[in-house]
C-alpha positions as CSV (number, residue, x, y, z in Angstrom):
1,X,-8.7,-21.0,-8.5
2,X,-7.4,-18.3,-10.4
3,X,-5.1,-15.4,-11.0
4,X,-4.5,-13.5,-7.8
5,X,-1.8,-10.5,-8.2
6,X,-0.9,-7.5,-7.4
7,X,0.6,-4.7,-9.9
8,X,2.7,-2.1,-8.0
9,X,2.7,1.1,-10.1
10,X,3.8,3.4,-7.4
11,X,5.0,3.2,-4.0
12,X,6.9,6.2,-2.1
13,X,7.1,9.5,-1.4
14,X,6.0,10.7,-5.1
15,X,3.0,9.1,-4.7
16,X,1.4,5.3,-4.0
17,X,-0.9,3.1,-6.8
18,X,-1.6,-0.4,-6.6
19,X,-3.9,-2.7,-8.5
20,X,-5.1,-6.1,-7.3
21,X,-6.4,-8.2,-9.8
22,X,-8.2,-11.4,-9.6
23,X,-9.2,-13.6,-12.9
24,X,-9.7,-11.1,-15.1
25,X,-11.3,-7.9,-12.5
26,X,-9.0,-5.7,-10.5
27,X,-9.5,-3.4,-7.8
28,X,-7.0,0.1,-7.6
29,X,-6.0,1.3,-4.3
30,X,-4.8,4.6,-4.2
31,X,-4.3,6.8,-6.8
32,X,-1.8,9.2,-5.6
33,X,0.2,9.9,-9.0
34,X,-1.4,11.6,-12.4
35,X,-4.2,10.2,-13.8
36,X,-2.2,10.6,-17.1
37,X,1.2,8.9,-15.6
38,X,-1.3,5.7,-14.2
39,X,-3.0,5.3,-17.5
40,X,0.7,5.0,-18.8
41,X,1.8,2.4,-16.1
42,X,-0.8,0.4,-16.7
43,X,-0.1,-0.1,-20.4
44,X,3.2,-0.7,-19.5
45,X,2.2,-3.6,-16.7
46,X,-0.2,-4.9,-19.0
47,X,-3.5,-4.0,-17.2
48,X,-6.6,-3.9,-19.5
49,X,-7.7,-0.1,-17.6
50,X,-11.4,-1.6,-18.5
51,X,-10.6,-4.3,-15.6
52,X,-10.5,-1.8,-13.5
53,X,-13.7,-1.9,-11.7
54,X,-12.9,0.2,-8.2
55,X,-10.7,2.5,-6.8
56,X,-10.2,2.4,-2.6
57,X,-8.8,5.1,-1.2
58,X,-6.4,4.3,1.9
59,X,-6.6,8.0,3.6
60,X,-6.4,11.5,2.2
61,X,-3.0,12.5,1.7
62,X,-2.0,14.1,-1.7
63,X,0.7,11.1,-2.4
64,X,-2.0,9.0,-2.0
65,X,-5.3,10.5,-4.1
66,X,-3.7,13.6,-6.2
67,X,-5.4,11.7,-9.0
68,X,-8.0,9.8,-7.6
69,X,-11.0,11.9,-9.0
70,X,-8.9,12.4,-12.7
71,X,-8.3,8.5,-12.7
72,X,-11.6,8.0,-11.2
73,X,-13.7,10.0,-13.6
74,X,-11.2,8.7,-16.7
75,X,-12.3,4.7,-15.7
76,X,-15.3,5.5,-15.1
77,X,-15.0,3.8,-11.7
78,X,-16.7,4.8,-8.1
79,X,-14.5,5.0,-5.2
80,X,-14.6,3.3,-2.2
81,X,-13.6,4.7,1.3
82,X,-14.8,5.7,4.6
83,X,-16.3,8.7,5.4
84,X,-14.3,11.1,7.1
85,X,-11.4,10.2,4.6
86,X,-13.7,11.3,1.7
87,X,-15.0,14.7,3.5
88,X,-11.0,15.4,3.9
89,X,-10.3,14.9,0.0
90,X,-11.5,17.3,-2.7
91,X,-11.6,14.7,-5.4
92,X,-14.8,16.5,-7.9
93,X,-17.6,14.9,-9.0
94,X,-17.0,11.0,-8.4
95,X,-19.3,8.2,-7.3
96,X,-18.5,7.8,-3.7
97,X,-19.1,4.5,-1.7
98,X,-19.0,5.0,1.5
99,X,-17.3,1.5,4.0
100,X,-16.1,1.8,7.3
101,X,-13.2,0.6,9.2
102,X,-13.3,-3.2,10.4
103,X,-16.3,-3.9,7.7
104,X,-15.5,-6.5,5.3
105,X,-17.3,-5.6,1.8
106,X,-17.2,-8.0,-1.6
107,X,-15.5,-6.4,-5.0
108,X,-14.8,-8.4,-8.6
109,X,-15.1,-11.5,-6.4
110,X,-12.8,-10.4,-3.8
111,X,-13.6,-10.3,0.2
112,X,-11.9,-7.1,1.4
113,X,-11.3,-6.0,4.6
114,X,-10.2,-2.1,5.6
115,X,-8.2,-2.3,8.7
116,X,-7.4,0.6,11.2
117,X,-3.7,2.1,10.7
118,X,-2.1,4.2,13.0
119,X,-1.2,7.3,11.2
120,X,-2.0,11.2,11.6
121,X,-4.9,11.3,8.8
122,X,-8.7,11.3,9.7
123,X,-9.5,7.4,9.6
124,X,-6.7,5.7,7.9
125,X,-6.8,2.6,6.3
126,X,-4.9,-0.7,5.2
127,X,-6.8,-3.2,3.1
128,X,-6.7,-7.2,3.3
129,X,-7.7,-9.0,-0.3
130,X,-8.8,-12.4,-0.2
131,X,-9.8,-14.7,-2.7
132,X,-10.3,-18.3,-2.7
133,X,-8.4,-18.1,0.6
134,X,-5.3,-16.6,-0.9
135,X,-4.6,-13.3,1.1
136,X,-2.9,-9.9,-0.1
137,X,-1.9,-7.3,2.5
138,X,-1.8,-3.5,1.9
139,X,-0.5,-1.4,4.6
140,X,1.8,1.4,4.8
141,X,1.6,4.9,6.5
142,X,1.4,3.8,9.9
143,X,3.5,4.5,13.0
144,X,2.8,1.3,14.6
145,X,1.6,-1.6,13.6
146,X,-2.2,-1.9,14.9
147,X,-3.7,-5.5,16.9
148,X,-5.9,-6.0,13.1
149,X,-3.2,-4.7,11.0
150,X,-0.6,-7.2,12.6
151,X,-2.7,-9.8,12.4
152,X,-3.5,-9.7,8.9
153,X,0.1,-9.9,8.6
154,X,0.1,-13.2,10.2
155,X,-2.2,-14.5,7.7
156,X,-1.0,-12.6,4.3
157,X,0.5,-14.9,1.0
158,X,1.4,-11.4,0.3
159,X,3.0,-8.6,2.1
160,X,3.0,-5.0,0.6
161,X,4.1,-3.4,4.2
162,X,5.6,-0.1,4.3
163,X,8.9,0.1,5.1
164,X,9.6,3.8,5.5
165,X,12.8,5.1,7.1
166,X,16.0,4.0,8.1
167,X,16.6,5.4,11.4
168,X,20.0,7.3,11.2
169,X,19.3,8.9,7.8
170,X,16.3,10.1,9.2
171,X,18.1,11.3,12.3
172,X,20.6,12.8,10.7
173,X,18.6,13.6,7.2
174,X,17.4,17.2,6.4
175,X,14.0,17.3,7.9
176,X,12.6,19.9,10.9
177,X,13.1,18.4,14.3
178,X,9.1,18.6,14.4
179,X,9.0,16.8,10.8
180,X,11.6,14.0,12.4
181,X,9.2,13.7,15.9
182,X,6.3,13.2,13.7
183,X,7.6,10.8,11.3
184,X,9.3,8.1,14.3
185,X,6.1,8.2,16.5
186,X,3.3,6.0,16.7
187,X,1.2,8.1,14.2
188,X,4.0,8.7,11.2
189,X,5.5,5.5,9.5
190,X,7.1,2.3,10.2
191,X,10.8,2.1,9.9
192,X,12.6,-0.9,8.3
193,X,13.3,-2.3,11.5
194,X,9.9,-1.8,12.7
195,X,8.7,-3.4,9.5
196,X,11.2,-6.5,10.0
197,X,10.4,-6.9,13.6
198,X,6.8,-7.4,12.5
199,X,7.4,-9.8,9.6
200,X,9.5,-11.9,12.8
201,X,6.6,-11.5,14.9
202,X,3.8,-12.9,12.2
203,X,6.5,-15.4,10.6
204,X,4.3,-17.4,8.0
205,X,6.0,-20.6,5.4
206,X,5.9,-19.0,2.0
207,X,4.5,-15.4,2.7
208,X,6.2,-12.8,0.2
209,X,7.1,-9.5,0.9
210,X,7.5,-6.3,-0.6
211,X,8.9,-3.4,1.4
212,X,6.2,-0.3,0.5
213,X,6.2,3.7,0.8
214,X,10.5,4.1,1.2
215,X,11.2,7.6,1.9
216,X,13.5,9.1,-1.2
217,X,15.2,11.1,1.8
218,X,15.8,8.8,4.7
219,X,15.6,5.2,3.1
220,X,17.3,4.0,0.0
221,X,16.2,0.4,-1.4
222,X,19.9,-0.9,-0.5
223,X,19.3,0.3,2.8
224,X,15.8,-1.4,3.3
225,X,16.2,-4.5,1.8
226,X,19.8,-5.1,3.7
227,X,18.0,-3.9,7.1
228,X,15.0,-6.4,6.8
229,X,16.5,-9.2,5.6
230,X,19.3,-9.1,8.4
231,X,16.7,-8.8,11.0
232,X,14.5,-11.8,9.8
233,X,17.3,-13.6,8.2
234,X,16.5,-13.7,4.7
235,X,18.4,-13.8,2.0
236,X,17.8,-10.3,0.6
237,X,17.3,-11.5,-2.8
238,X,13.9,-12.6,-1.5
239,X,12.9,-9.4,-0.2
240,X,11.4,-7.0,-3.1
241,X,10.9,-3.3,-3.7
242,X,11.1,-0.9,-6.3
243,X,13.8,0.0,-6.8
244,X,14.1,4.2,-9.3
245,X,11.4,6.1,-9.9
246,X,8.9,4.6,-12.7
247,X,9.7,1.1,-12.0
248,X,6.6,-1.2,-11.4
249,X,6.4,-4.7,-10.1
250,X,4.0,-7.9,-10.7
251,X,3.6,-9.9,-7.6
252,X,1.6,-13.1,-7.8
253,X,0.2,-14.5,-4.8
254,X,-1.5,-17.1,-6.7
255,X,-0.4,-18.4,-10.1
């Protein structure tokens, strides 16, 4: 068994990039930043861009493919994602391949798994890696955790779980009364005490986790690591996230 981690470039509401690589190949999901500013983050994780042999594409929202087709097109890559998501992007001329929800498919030796999330976007998706029976978990932009979602949770080494909102700020936070409904119901995003409930309910010996997607108006990395690891009793030095804007994060689920 090999290398199995995940390189967080970007995660929030600037815009979401993750690559999961395993011995030597990697898979990028989402590409929702520059293709010039991911080409950059990569150098500076240390990701060979010629690894890079995919792209998956979670749903269609801007801070989630603004560069797909740039990044896409630059790696020379096809892109991977269900149907309706791809007829509600404008990406160019890329090499689609089309998967559907629930559907397990095989990439750079990885099993992968999209997973229906609850979220207001045509067929959203979270993705579960798995190699060698090492699991990582991506899911974020969801309102409520969904039966598959949850129980991919249950069985994740690694966590990247979205961990959106801290209640009051958003309450009490600048946004529309319509903008503040949308966001707290079952089809916006998980709050950090949503997120910790489900990390209680799926409790797994060793599982890591890395709080994804915090809001830069109604969360603050403080805010969400204190909340979760109150709630699931953790020390919150043990519960990771990134932290300013341009900081990245290696996550090994496997050494």
């Amino acid at each position: 068994m090999g290398l199995f981690e995940a390189h967080v470039l970007a995660s929030g509401s600037d815009g979401n990039c993750t690559v999961i690589e395993s011995d030597g190949e990697a898979i990028m999901i989402d590409a929702g930043i520059s293709c010039r500013r991911i080409m950059a983050l990569m150098d500076q994780e240390g990701i060979d861009p010629s690894s890079v042999k995919a792209m998956l594409l979670t749903h269609e929202h801007s801070d989630h493919v603004s560069g797909a087709g740039a990044t896409a097109r630059k790696l020379d890559i096809p892109v991977y994602c269900n149907v309706p998501t791809f007829e509600s992007c404008t990406l160019g001329q890329i090499d689609h391949r089309p998967i559907s929800t629930g559907v397990p498919f095989e990439l750079c030796g990885m099993r992968i798994t999209p997973l229906p999330t609850s979220h207001n976007a045509a067929d959203p998706n979270a993705f579960l890696t798995e190699t060698d029976g090492t699991r990582i978990l991506v899911a974020t932009d969801t309102g409520k955790l969904t039966y598959q979602v949850e129980h991919a949770l249950s069985l994740a080494d690694l966590a990247i779980i979205e961990s959106n909102y801290d209640s009051r700020m958003l309450t009490d936070g600048p946004y529309p009364p319509s903008l503040k409904r949308l966001i707290g119901s079952d089809i916006g995003h998980l709050s950090n005490v949503a997120c910790a409930n489900a990390i209680m309910r799926t409790r797994k010996e060793g599982r890591k986790i890395f709080l994804a997607h915090l809001s830069k108006t109604n969360n603050t990395p403080d805010t969400a690591r204190d909340t979760v690891a109150r709630i699931i009793g953790e020390k919150r030095f043990n519960i990771d996230c990134l932290e300013f804007p341009g900081d990245t994060r290696t996550i090994r689920a496997r050494a």
